[in-house]
N, C-alpha and C positions, 0 to 999 in steps of 0.2 A: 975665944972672944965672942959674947953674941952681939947679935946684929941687933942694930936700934930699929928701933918700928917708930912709925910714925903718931904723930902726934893726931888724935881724931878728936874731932869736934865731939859739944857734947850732944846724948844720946839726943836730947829733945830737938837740937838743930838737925839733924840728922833723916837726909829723905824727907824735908819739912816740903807741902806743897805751899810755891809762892800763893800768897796773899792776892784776891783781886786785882785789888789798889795796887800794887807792885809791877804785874803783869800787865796792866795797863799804862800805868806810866813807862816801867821800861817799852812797850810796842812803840808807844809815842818819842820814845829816843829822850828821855827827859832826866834829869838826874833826880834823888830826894830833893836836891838845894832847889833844883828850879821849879820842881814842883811844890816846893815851902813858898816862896817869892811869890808865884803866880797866884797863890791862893791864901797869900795874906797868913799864915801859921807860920808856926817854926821850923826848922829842920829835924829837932827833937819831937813834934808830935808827928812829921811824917815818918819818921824811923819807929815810934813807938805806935802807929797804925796798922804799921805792913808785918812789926813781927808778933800783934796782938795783944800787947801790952796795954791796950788803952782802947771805950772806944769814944767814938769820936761826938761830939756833941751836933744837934743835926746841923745847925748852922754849918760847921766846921765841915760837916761831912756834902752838904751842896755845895759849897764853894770847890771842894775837891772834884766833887760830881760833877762838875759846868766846867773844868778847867779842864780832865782827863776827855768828856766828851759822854759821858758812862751813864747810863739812869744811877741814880743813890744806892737803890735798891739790889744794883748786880755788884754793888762795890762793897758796901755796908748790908748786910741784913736790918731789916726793923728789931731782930732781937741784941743784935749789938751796936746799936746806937745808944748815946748819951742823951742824957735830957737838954 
C-alpha cells in the first residue's frame, strides 16, 4: 500500500513573499474585511491587491495608504498603480 502525500499548493503560491499591503495590515492586527470597511473598497479588491492580481487605481490605493499608516509609495510602487 503506498502512502498518500500530501496535497501542495500550486507552484506559484508557493514560497510567495507577502505583498506590502498584506504585511502591513496584518502588523496592524487587521483582517482583509476591516481593512475593505476602513478604506471604503471591497473585500475582493483587498484580496485581489495583496495577491497581485490587480493594481490599484491611486485614489484606491491612498485611501489604503492613510488607513495602513504606510507612504503609497512603500505599499504600491508608481509602476503598479492604476490610473
Amino acid at each position: 500500500m503506498s502512502a498518500k502525500l500530501p496535497i501542495m499548493s500550486k507552484p506559484s503560491q508557493v514560497n510567495r513573499t507577502p505583498s506590502p499591503c498584506r504585511i502591513a495590515r496584518t502588523a496592524l492586527g487587521l483582517t482583509q474585511a476591516e481593512l475593505a470597511e476602513m478604506s471604503g473598497v471591497s473585500l475582493r479588491t483587498i484580496g485581489n491587491l495583496e495577491r497581485g492580481k490587480t493594481r490599484p487605481r491611486s485614489v484606491i490605493a491612498f485611501r489604503i495608504s492613510r488607513e495602513l499608516g504606510v507612504p503609497v509609495g512603500k505599499l504600491f510602487p508608481p509602476e503598479n498603480l492604476g490610473k
